[in-house]
Rosetta silent file (secondary structure, phi, psi, omega in degrees, C-alpha in Angstrom):
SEQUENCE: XXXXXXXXXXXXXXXXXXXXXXXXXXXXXXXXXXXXXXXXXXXXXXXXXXXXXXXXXXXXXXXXXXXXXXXXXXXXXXXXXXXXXXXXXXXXXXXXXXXXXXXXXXXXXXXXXXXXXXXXXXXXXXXXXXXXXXXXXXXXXXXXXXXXXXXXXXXXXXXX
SCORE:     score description
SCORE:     0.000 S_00000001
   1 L     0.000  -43.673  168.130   76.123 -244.676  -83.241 S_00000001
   2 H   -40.158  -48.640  173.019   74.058 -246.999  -81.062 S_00000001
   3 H   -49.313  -47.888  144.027   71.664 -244.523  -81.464 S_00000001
   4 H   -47.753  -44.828 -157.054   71.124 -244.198  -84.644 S_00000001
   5 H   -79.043  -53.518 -173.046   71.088 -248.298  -85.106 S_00000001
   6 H   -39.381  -79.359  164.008   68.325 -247.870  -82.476 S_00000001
   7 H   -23.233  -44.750 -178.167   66.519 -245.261  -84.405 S_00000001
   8 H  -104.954   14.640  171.905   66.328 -246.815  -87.734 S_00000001
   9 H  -105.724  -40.369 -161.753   65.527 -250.576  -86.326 S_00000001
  10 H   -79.951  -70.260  171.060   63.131 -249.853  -83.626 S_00000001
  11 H   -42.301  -58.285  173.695   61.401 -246.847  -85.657 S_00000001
  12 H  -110.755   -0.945 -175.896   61.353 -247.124  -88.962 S_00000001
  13 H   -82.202  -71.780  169.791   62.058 -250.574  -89.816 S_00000001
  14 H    -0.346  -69.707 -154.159   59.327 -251.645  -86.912 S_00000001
  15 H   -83.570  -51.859 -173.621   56.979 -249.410  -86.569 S_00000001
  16 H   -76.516  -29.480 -170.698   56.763 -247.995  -90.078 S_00000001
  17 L    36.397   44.607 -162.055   58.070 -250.578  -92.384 S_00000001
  18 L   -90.959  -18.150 -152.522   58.224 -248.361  -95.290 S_00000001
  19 L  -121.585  127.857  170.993   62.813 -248.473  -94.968 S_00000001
  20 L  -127.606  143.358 -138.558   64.211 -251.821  -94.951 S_00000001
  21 L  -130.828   96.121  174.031   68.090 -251.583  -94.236 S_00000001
  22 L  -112.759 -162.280  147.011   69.504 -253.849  -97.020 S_00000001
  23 H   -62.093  -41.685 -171.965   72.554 -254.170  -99.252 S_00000001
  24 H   -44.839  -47.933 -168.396   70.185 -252.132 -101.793 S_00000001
  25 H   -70.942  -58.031 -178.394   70.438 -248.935  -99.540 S_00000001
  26 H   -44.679  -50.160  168.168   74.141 -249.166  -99.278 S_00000001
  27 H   -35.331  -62.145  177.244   74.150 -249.552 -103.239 S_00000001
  28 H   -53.050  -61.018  178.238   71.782 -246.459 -103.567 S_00000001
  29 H   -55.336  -57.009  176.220   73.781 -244.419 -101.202 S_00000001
  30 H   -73.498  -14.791  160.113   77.140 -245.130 -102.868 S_00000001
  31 H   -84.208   -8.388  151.883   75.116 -244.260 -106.385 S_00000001
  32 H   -77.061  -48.873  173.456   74.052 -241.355 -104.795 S_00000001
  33 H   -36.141  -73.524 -140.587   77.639 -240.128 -103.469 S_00000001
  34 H   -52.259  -59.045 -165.701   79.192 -241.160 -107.285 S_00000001
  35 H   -38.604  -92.491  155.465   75.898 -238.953 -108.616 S_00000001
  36 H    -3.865  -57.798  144.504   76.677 -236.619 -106.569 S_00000001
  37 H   -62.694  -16.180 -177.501   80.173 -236.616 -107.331 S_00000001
  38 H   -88.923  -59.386 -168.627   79.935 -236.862 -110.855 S_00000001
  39 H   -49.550  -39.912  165.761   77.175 -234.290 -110.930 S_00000001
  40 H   -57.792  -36.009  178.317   79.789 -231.739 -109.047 S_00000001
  41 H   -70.016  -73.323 -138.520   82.321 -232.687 -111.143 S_00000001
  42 H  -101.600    3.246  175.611   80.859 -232.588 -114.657 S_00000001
  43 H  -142.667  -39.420  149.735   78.307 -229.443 -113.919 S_00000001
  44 H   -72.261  -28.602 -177.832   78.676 -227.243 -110.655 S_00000001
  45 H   -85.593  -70.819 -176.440   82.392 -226.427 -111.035 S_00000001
  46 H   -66.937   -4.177  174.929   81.642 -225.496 -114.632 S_00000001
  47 H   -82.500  -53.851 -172.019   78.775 -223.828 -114.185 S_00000001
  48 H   -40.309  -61.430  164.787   80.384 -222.151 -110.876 S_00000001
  49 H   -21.658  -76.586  165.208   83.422 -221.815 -113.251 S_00000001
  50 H   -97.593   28.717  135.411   81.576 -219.861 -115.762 S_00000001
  51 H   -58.662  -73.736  178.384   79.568 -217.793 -113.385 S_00000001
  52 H   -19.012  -57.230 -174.129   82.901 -216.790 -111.857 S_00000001
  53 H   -85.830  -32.946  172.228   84.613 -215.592 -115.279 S_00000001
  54 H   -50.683  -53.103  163.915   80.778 -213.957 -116.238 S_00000001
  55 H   -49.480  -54.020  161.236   81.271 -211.731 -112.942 S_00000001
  56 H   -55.625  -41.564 -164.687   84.923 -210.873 -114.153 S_00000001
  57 H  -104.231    4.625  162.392   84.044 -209.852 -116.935 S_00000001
  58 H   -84.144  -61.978 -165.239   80.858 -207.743 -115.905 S_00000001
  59 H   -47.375  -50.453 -167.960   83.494 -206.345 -113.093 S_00000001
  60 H   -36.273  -72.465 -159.796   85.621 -205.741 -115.719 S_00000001
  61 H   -56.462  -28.259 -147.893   83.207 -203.657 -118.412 S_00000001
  62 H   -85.848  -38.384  167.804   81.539 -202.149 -115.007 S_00000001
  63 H   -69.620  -31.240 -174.971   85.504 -200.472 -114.523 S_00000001
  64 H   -62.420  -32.341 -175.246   85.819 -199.631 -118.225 S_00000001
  65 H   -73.286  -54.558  161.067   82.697 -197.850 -118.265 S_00000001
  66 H   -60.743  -79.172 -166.097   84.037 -195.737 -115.028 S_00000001
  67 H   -42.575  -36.157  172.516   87.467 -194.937 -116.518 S_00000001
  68 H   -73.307  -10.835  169.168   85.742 -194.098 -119.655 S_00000001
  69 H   -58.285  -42.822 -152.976   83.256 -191.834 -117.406 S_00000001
  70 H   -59.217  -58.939 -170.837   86.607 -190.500 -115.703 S_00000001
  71 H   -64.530  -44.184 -176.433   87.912 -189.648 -119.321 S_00000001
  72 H   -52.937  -49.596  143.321   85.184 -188.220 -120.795 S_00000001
  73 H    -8.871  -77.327 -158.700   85.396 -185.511 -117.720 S_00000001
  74 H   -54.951  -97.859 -166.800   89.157 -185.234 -118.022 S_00000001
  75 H    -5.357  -81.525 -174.732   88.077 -184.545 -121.791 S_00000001
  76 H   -33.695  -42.693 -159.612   85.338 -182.415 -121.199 S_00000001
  77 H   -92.244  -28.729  163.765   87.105 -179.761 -118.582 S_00000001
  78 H   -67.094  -40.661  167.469   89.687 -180.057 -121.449 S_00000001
  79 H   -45.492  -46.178 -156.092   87.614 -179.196 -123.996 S_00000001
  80 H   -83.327  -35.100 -178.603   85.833 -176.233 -121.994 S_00000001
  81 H   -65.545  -38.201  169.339   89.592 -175.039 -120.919 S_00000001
  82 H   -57.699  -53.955  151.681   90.428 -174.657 -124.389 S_00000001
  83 H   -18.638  -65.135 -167.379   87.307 -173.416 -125.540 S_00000001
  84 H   -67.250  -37.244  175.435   88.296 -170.762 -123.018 S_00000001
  85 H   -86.993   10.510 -163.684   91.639 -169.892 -124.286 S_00000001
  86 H  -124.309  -50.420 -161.494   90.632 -170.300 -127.829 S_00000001
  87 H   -82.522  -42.057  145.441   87.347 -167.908 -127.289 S_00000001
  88 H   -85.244   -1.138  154.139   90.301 -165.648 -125.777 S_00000001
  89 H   -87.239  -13.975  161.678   93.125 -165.483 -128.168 S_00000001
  90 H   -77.530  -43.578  179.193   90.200 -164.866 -130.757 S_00000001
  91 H   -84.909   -0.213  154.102   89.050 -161.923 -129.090 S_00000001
  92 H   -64.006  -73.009 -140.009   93.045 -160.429 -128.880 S_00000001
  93 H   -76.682   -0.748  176.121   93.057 -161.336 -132.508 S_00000001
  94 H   -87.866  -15.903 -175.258   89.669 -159.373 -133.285 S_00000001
  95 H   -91.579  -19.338  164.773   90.742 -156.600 -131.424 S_00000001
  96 H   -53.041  -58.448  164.204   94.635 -156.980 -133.027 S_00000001
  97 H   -31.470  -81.350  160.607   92.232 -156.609 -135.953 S_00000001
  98 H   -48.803  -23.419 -175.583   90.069 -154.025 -135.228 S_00000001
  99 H  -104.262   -6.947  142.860   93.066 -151.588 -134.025 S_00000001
 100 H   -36.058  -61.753  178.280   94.680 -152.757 -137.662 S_00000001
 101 H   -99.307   -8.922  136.295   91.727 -151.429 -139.599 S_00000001
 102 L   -58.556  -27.722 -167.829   91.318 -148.545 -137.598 S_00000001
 103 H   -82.703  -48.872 -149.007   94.631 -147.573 -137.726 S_00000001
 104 H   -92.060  -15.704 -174.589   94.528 -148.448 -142.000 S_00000001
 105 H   -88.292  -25.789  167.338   91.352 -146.670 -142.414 S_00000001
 106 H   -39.486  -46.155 -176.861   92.896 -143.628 -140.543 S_00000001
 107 H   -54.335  -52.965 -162.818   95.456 -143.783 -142.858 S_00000001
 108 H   -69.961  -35.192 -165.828   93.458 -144.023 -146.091 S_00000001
 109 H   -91.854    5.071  171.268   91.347 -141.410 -144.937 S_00000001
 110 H   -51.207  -57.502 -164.903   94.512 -138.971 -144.005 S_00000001
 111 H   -67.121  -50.149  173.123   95.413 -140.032 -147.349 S_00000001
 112 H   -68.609  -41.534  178.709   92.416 -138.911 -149.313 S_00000001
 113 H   -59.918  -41.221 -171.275   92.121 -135.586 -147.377 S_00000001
 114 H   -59.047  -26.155 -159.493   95.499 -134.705 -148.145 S_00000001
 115 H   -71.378  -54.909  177.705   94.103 -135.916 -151.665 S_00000001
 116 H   -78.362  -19.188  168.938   91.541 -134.140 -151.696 S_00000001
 117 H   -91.660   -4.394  159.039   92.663 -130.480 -150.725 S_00000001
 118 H   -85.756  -16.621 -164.470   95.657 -130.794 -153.549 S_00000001
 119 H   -78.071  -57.318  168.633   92.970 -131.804 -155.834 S_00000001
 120 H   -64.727  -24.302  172.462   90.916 -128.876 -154.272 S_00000001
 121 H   -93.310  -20.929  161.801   93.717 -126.029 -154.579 S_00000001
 122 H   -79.614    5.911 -162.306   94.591 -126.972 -158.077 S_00000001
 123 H   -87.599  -57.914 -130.946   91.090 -126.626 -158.876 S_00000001
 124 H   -79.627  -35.417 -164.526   90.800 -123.205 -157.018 S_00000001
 125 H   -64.028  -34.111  159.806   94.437 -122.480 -158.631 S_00000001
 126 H   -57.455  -64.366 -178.182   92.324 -123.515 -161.998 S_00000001
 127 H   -40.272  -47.239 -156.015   89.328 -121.447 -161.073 S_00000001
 128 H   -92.462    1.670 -178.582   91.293 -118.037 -160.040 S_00000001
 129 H   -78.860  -57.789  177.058   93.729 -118.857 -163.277 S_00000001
 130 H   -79.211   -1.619  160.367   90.212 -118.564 -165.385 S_00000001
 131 L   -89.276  -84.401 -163.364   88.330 -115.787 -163.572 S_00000001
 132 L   -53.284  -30.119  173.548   91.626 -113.456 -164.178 S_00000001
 133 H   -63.644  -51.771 -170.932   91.774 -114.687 -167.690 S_00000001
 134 H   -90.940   35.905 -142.778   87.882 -114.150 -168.103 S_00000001
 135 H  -138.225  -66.122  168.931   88.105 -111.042 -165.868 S_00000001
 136 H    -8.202  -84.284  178.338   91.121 -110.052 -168.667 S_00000001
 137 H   -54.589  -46.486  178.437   88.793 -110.630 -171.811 S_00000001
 138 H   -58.780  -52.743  169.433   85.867 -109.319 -169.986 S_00000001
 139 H   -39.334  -62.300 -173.339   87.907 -105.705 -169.320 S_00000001
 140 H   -46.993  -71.272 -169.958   89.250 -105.923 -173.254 S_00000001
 141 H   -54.993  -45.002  156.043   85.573 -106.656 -174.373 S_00000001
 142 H    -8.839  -73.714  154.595   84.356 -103.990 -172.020 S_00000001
 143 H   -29.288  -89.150  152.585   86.634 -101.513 -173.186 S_00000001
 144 H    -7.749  -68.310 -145.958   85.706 -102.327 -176.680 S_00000001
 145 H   -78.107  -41.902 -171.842   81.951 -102.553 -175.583 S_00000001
 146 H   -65.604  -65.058  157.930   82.379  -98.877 -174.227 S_00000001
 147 H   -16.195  -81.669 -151.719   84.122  -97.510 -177.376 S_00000001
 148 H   -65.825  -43.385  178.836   80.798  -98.943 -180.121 S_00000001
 149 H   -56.479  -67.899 -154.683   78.260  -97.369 -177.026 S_00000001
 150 H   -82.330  -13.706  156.362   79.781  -94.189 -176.761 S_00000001
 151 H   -73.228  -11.116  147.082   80.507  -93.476 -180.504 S_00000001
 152 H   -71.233  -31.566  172.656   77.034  -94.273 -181.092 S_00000001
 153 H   -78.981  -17.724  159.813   75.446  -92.318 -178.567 S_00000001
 154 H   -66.294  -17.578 -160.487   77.975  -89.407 -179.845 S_00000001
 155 L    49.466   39.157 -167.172   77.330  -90.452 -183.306 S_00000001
 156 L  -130.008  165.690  177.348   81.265  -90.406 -184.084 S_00000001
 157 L  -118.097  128.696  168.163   83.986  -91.862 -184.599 S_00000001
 158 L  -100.234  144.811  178.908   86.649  -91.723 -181.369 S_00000001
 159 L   -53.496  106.527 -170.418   89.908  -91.477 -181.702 S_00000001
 160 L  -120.511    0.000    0.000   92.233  -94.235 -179.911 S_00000001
């Protein structure tokens, strides 16, 4: 302490004689502490204060933004897993399909062939009913036709 008294009597009030060690300086110095104290008081601790909750709440958003990365993943490989069983329970059901309408067109066309050869044997059963019918007429007319030739080329009348 001695030291100091030295130091600010011999030095600066002496030599320089810019610092004069009054009541004033004590005055100034306790209105700097209150300033000082006041100034801590009514503006770094709220400032500090709402740095403090501005960092929380960046910390915060900066996790929300990961967990929503995290979900949007989770999502995604859910999505694409479904995708996958969904892209393969479609192709069972096109091929459930496809062996459906193979099977029904088999059917249909079994069903028309059979359709079509009764269709086709009553026709030929039409057909060989009217060739013996016109086969019949043609013999009678024939007959006939045979008769009017040969009594004209005999010039006669034959006998039947």
């Amino acid at each position: 302490m001695q030291i100091i008294s030295y130091i600010v009597d011999h030095i600066i009030i002496n030599e320089s004689a810019l610092i004069t060690i009054n009541e004033t300086l004590f005055i100034q110095l306790i209105s700097f502490l209150i300033f000082l104290f006041l100034i801590n008081r009514i503006m770094f601790k709220p400032l500090q204060a709402t740095i403090q909750q501005r960092k929380e709440h960046i910390d915060g958003i900066a996790d929300g933004i990961e967990s929503s990365k995290s979900q949007l993943l989770e999502m995604n490989n859910n999505l694409k897993i479904q995708e996958a069983a969904t892209i393969k329970e479609a192709s069972k059901h096109k091929d459930k399909l496809e062996e459906n309408a193979t099977r029904l067109a088999k059917k249909i066309l079994d069903e028309s062939r059979k359709e079509i050869m009764g269709i086709k044997e009553e026709s030929q059963q039409f057909i060989n009913s009217q060739i013996s019918k016109a086969r019949a007429e043609i013999k009678k007319e024939s007959v006939k036709l045979s008769v009017v030739i040969m009594e004209k080329v005999l010039d006669r009348r034959l006998a039947q």
